[in-house]
N, C-alpha and C positions, 0 to 999 in steps of 0.2 A: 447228314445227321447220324445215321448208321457209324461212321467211325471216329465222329465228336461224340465228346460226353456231355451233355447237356451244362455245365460248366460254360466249357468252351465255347459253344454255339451261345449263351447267353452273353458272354464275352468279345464275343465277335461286334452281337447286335450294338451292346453299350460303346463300344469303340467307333463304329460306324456314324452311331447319333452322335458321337463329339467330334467327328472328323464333319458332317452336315452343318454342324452348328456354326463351326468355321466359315464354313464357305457360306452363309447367309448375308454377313456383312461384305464379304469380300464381291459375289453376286452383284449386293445393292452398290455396291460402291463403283462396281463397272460400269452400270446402268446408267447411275448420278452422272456422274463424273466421264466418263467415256462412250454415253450412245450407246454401249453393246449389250447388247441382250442374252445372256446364257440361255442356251437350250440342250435338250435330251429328245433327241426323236421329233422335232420343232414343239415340244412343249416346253413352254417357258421355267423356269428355274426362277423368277426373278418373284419377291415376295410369297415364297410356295414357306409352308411349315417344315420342319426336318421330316417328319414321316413322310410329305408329298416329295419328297429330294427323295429318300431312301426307294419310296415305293416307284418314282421315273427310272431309278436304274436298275431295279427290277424288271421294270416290263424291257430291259434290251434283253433279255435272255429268250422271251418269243420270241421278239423279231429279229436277234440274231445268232439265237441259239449258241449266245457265247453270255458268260457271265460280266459281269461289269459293275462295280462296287465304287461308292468315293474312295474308296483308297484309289483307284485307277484316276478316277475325272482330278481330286486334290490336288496335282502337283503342276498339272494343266492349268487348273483357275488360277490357284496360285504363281503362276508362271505370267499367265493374262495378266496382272498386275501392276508387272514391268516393262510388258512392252508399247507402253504407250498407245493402247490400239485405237483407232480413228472408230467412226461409228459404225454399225454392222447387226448382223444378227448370228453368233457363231454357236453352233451345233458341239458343245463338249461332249454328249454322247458319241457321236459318230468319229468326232478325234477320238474319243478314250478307245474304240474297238480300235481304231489303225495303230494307235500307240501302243497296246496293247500287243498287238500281233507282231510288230514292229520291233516289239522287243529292246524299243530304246529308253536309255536310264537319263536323257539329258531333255526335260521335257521343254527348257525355252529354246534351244535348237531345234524340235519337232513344229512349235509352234511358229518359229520364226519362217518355217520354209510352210507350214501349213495355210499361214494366216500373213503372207508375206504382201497380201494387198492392203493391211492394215495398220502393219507393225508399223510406229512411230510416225501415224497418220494423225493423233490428236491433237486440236488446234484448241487449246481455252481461252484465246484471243477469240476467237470465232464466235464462242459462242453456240446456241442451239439453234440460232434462228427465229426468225418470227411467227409467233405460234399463232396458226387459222383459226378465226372462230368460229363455232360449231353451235348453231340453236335449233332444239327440239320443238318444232311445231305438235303438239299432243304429247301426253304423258300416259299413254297406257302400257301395254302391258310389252312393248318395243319399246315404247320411248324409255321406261323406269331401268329395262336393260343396256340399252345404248347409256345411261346417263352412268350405269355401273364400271360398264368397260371402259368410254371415257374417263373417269374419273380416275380408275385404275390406271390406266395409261398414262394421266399426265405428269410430265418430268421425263426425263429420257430426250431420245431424238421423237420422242411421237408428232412433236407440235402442233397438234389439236387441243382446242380448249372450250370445252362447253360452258359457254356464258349465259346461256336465258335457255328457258324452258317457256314456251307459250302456250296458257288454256284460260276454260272459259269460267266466269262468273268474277263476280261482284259483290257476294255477299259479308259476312264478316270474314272479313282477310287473313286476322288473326288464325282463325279456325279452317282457314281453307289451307292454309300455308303450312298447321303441323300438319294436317292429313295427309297433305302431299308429302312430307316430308317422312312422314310414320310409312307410307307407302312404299319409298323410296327404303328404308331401314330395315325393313321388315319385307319378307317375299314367301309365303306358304308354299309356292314348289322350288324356288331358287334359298331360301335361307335368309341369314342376316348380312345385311350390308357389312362388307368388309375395313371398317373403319367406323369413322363417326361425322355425326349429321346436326350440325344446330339449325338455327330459325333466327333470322334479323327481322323482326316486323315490320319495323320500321324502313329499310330500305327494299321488303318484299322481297329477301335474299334468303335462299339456303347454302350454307356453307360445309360442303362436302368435302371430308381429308383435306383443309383449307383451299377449296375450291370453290370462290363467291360465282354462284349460281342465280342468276336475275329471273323472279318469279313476274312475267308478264299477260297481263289478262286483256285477252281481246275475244270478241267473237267472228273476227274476219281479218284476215291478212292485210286490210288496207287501213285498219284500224292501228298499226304498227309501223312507228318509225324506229329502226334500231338506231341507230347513231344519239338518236336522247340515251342511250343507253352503253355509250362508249362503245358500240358494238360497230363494224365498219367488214365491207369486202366479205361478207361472210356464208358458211353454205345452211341453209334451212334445211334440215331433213322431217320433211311432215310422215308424221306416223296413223293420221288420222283416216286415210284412204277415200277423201271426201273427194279428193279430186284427183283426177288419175290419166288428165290431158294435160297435153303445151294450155290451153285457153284457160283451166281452171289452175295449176299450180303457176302457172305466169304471174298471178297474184301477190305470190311471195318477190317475185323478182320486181315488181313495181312498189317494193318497201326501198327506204332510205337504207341502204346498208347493205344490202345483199346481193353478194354475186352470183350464185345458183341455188338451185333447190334437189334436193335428191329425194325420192319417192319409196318409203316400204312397204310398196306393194306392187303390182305390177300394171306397168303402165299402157296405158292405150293410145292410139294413132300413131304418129310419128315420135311417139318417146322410148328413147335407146331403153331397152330391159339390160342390163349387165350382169351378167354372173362371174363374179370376182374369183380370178383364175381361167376365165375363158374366154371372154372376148373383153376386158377389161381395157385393152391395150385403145379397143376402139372408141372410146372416151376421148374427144377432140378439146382442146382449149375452151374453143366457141359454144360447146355444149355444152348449156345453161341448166339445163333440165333432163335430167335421167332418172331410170328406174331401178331398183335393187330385186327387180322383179319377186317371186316367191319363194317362202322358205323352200316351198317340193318342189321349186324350178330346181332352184340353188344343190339341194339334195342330189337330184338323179341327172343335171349334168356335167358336168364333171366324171361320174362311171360311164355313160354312155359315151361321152367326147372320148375315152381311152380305148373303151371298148371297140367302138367303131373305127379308132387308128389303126388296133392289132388284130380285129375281129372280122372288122365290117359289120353293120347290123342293118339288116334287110326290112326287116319291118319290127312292130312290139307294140305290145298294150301295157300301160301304168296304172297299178292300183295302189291308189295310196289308203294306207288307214291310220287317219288324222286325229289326235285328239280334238276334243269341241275348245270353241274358242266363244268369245264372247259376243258372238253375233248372235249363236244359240240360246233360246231360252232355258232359265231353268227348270220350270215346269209348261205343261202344256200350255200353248196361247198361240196369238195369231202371231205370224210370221210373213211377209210375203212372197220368202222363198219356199217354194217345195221342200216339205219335209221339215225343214229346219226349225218348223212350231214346237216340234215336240220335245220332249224332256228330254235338255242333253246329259244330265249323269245318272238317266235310266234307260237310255234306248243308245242302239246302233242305229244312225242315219244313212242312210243313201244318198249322197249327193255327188253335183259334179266339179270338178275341177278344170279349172284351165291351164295346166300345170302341162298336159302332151303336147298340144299347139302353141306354148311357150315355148318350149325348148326350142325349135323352129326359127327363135327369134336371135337366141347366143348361139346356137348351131344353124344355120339353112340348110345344110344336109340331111337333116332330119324333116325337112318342110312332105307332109302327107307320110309321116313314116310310122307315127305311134296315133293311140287311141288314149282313153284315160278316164278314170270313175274315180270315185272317192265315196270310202265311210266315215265319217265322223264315230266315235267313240269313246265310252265314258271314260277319259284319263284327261288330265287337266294337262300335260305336255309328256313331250316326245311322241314322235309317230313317225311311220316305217312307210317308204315303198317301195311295192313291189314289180320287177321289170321283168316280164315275161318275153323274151324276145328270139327273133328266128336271127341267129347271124349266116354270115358270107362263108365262113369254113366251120367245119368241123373242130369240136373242143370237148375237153370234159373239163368234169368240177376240180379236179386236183390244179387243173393248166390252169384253168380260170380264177383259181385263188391266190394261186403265184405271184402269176400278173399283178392283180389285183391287192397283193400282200407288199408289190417292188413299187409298184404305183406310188401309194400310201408311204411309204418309208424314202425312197430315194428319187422321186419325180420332182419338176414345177407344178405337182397338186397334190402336195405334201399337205396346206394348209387343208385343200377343201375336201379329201379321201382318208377317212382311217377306216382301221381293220382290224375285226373282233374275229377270234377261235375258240373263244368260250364255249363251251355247249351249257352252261347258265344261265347267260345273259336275259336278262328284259329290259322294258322299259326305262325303266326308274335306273338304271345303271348308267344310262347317257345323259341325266341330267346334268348341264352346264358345261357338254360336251362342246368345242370352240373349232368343231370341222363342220364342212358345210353336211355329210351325210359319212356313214358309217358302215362298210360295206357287214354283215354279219356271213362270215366266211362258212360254217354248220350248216348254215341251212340251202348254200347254194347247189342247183340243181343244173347237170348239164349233160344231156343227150344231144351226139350228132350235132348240128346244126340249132338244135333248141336248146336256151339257158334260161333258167327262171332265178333272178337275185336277190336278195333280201336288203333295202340299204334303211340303217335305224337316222334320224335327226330330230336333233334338240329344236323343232319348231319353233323356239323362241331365241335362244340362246345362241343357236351355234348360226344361225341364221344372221342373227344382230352382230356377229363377230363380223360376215362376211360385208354386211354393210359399211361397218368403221375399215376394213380394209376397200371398200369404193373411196370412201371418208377422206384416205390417203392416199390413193389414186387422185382424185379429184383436187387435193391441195397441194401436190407436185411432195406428199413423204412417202420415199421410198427406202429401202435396206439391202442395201448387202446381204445374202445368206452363205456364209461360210462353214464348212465346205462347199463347194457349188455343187447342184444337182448331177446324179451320170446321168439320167435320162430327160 
């Protein structure tokens, strides 16, 4: 700015936003038409506004301390075009720095050697395939999420399709149906639904960015045949956390139609917990029923899984400090958990979690290694935990942010690890953040052998992301990510 004259720099900006605007159709039309997904840093490009375009190649200047502008990504996407690419998920952030440094002016020869597993892979004889169906057992405050990014999702290679939504009541239909539906449009910590929302009364349908939505009322899983409902082979993900066994969600699988059920919450006896990005892989054909375990499982393994590769971690305590959820009351009353009576958006709770002897379940190296508390806290979402832990060698906080900064940027847990340097941040800055936990790199503390880490997650949101990637796990949809990881 010092050796532009404000001219100039305004000039820049307005050039910039027509060079974005460009690449919005050109994006959706890879998307449509081609399976592939544009990314920056693995955040999606696909339906983002010109300023969320502008502001993604922004943030490569932190994390690669090199500048990066659409003028750099424009001649790449435009290039993506014409090579016919097959489906995928490809990283133009991360080509525009190699093309960049590369110094090359012929960007369909960079991409052809770059993206050479793809080029002139599209088949539109093929097709997308046969899109799984997806029905949301409960509609709270998970399920109106999952229905979001579902809905976002469909078209592309995703082929999941949310068809029914299951809850309870009877009353006037009419009036049950906009509620749900106003609930669904409308979100006080997430904002307004990204599109638009009618109401079919008559076939008890909500239609989302034309996606016929089958509104089904039962008050018990056996009370449900999906096949009345063109509904077939499909996965049930109950949000309701009523049952949290093989014997109680078995339920779902003795409906006409369904072929597993997946659990957001964390499950008990012999049902797999999965945290997507860590033991995902161990998700068998035959496994009818698993868990999406907890948002704070989800959050802090994945940093401990890295940590303990590079680290070793010998022992540790978890303190998470959770927003209140709706189990809490709002003013004082009876409860039958400890503590939990009292007014959640005027007290700090003290409760416990089962979130350290989780981790034990995606990790067994960790089995007797961690402890774990929880406070509940007046903020309606996001919440932080904290790992206090003794490792195997010696580190400080510069080494441990590093790691932890290469982790997040260029690993296989790219989706479920990002990484903040802000000395700003709070709360409210990670809403609708789509990683499973957020390492905040400022406040990490490392002496010798002791590290204490700060990890932020969108308890609701980034949490629900991690589920719809079990979602596609579980239906055989998988991606390409191009460039491939180096670590």
């Amino acid at each position: 700015m010092s050796q532009q004259s404000p001219d100039t720099v305004f000039q820049e900006w307005h050039d910039n936003q027509a060079i974005a605007e460009q690449m919005i159709p050109m994006i959706g039309s890879l998307y449509r038409h081609n399976n592939v997904v544009v990314t920056m840093y693995g955040r999606s490009l696909f339906n983002r506004s010109v300023i969320r375009i502008l502001k993604d190649h922004r943030f490569v200047r932190k994390v690669e301390g090199t500048e990066l502008s659409v003028q750099d990504t424009f001649p790449l996407v435009k290039a993506m075009m014409d090579l016919n690419l097959g489906p995928a998920h490809v990283d133009v952030g991360k080509l525009g720095v190699a093309f960049k440094q590369r110094g090359d002016a012929d960007a369909e020869a960079f991409l052809r050697d770059e993206l050479s597993e793809i080029v002139d892979a599209h088949d539109p004889d093929a097709g997308n395939g046969k899109p799984k169906d997806v029905v949301l057992y409960g509609f709270g405050r998970i399920g109106r999420i999952l229905a979001r990014v579902l809905v976002e999702k469909a078209g592309g290679g995703n082929l999941l399709r949310l068809r029914a939504i299951v809850v309870r009541g009877r009353g006037d239909i009419a009036k049950d149906l906009e509620k749900r539906a106003s609930l669904l449009r409308r979100d006080s910590v997430h904002g307004p639904f990204n599109g638009t929302i009618s109401v079919d009364v008559e076939s008890r349908t909500l239609i989302a960015n034309g996606n016929a939505i089958k509104v089904i009322y039962a008050d018990s899983p056996a009370e449900v045949d999906y096949t009345a409902y063109g509904i077939d082979n499909a996965v049930v993900v109950d949000n309701t956390g009523i049952w949290r066994d093989a014997e109680g969600l078995g339920q779902h699988l003795a409906c006409k139609g369904v072929a597993k059920a997946l659990l957001t919450a964390p499950g008990k006896g012999e049902v797999k917990n999965i945290v997507y990005g860590i033991n995902h892989q161990d998700i068998r054909d035959e496994d009818r029923i698993i868990s999406a375990a907890s948002c704070t499982t989800n959050a802090i393994v994945p940093v401990l899984k890295v940590l303990n590769d590079e680290f070793g971690v010998e022992h540790g305590h978890v303190e998470t400090v959770h927003s209140y959820t709706n189990d809490q009351n709002l003013i004082d009353n009876y409860h039958k958990g400890d503590r939990r009576g009292r007014s959640a958006p005027l007290n700090m709770v003290l409760t416990e979690t089962g979130a350290a002897k989780a981790v034990a379940k995606a990790l067994p190296e960790f089995e007797g290694k961690l402890t774990g508390n929880a406070i509940r806290v007046p903020t309606p979402n996001v919440s932080m935990a904290i790992l206090n832990l003794r490792l195997d060698r010696e580190t400080d906080a510069e080494t441990l942010n590093d790691f932890l900064r290469r982790m997040s940027l260029d690993s296989p847990y790219q989706k479920q690890i990002d990484f903040v340097d802000s000395p700003e941040v709070v709360s409210t800055d990670f809403v609708g953040n789509r990683h499973a936990g957020i390492v905040d790199a400022k406040a990490t503390i490392a002496n010798g052998k002791n590290a204490v880490l700060y990890v932020w997650y969108d308890n609701e949101f980034g949490y629900s992301c991690q589920v719809i990637r079990i979602l596609q796990q579980v239906s055989n949809v998988h991606f390409l990510k191009l460039p491939r990881a180096q670590a």
